[in-house]
N, C-alpha and C positions, 0 to 999 in steps of 0.2 A: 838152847842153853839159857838159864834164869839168872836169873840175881835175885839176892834178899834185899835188896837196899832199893829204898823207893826211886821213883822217879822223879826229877826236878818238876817244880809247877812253874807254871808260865807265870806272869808279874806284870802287870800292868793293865792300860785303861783297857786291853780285847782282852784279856785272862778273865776282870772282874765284870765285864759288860758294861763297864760305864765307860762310854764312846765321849763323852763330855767333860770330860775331866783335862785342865788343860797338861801340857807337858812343857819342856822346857822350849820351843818353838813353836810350838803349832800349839794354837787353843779350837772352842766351840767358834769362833766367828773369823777365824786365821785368814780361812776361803774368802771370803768377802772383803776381808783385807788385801790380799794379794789381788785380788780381780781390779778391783779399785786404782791398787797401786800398779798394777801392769798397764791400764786402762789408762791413768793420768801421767804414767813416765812417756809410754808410747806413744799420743794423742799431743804432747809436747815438744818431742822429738822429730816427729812427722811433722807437725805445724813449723817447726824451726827449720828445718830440710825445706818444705815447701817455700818460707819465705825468702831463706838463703837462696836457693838455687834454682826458682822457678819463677817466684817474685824480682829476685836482683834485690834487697831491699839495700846491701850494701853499699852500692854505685846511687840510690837514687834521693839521700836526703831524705829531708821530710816532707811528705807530703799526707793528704788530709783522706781517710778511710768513710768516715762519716762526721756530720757536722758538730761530734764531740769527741771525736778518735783520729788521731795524729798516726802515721808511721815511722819513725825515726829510730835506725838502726842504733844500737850500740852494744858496744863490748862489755860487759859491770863484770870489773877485778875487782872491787872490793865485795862488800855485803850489803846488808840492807842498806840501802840511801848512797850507794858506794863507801858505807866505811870502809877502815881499815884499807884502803885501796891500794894496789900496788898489781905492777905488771910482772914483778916476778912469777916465771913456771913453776919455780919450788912452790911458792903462796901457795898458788894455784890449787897446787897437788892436796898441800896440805891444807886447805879452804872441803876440800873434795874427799879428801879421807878422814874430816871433821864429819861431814853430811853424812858419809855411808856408817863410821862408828855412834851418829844421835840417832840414824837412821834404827841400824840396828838394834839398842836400848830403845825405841820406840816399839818397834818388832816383836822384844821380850814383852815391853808392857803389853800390849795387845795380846798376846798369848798366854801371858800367868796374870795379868790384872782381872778387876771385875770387871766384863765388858760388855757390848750390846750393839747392837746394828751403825748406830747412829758414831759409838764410839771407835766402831774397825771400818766403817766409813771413812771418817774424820782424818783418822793416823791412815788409812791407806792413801789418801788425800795430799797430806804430811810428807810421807817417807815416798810418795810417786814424785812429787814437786823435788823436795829436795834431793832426788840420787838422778832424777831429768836434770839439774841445775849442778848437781857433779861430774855427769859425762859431760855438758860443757866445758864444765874447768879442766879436765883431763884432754880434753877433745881441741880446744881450743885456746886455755888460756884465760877464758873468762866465760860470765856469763852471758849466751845472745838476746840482749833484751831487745823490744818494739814495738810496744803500744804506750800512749803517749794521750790520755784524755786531758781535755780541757775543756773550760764553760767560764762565760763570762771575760775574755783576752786571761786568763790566767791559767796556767798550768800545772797536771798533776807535778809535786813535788818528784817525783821519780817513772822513768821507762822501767816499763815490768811486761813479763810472758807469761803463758798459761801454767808455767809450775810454779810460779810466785801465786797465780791468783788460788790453785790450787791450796797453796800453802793456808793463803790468809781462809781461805772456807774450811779445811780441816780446822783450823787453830778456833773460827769463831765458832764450828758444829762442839769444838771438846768444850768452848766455853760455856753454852746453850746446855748440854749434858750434865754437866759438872751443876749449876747452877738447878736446872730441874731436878737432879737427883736431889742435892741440898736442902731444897725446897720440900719436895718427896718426903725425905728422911725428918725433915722437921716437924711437920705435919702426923707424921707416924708418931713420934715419940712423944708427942703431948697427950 
């Protein structure tokens, strides 16, 4: 049995052969976004397990890792520098469904933005650090920080973990990008 009426065409980036074209989630460099981000949420989470519960770092104070690296357990309910601090679980929650909703607006950019290795490095970086620093707060109540440098009898201003340090190398890789591109772009157009 026929029909006169055509057949629907397929619509999109496998219809037209352009595999690169981003969509509303996933773009050309999503992969290496996610890999990153799996890589630094889980690498975070393991190091926090390891030091909770195999370390004690809880029960044991501060004590000295190397002769500019401190161990000193703490809890961070607030944010950066413990602002905004408070022991409330609501907070908490909502500290932590802040992170997963910048997360995901970060997610979009990398997937509909202009972007590049260096760039879905950066924000995988970004969005692993900060949704590791949201199952804390869900998990826990706050964030488990414990490292603790110092030089010269003075002390870093704040304990911070590996999806804080995370964080600060995404933020400085986008800033490095941003600025090369700029630079880039300036250089073209004269």
């Amino acid at each position: 049995m026929s029909t006169d009426s055509p057949r629907p065409r397929a619509s999109g980036p496998a219809a037209t052969g352009d595999s690169t074209r981003p969509t509303w989630l996933w773009g050309p460099h999503s992969g290496l976004g996610l890999a990153v981000l799996a890589l630094t949420a889980g690498l975070d989470q393991a190091h926090k397990w390891y030091m909770l519960e195999l370390v004690g770092i809880e029960s044991k104070g501060r004590y000295a890792a190397f002769p500019f690296l401190d161990i000193r357990f703490t809890r961070n309910t607030g944010v950066s520098f413990s602002m905004l601090d408070s022991a409330s679980f609501n907070w908490q929650l909502g500290l932590a469904a802040f992170a997963v909703l910048a997360s995901l607006a970060m997610w979009i950019w990398l997937a509909r933005g202009p972007s590049n290795r260096l760039m879905a490095t950066s924000l995988g970086l970004i969005i692993g650090g900060a949704l590791a620093n949201a199952v804390d707060r869900a998990l826990f109540g706050g964030v488990t920080d414990y490292f603790l440098p110092h030089a010269f009898g003075l002390d870093w201003p704040s304990v911070f973990n590996i999806a804080d340090v995370a964080i600060v190398a995404g933020v400085a890789g986008l800033l490095y990008e941003s600025f090369v591109t700029s630079r880039k772009d300036a250089a073209n157009s004269s």
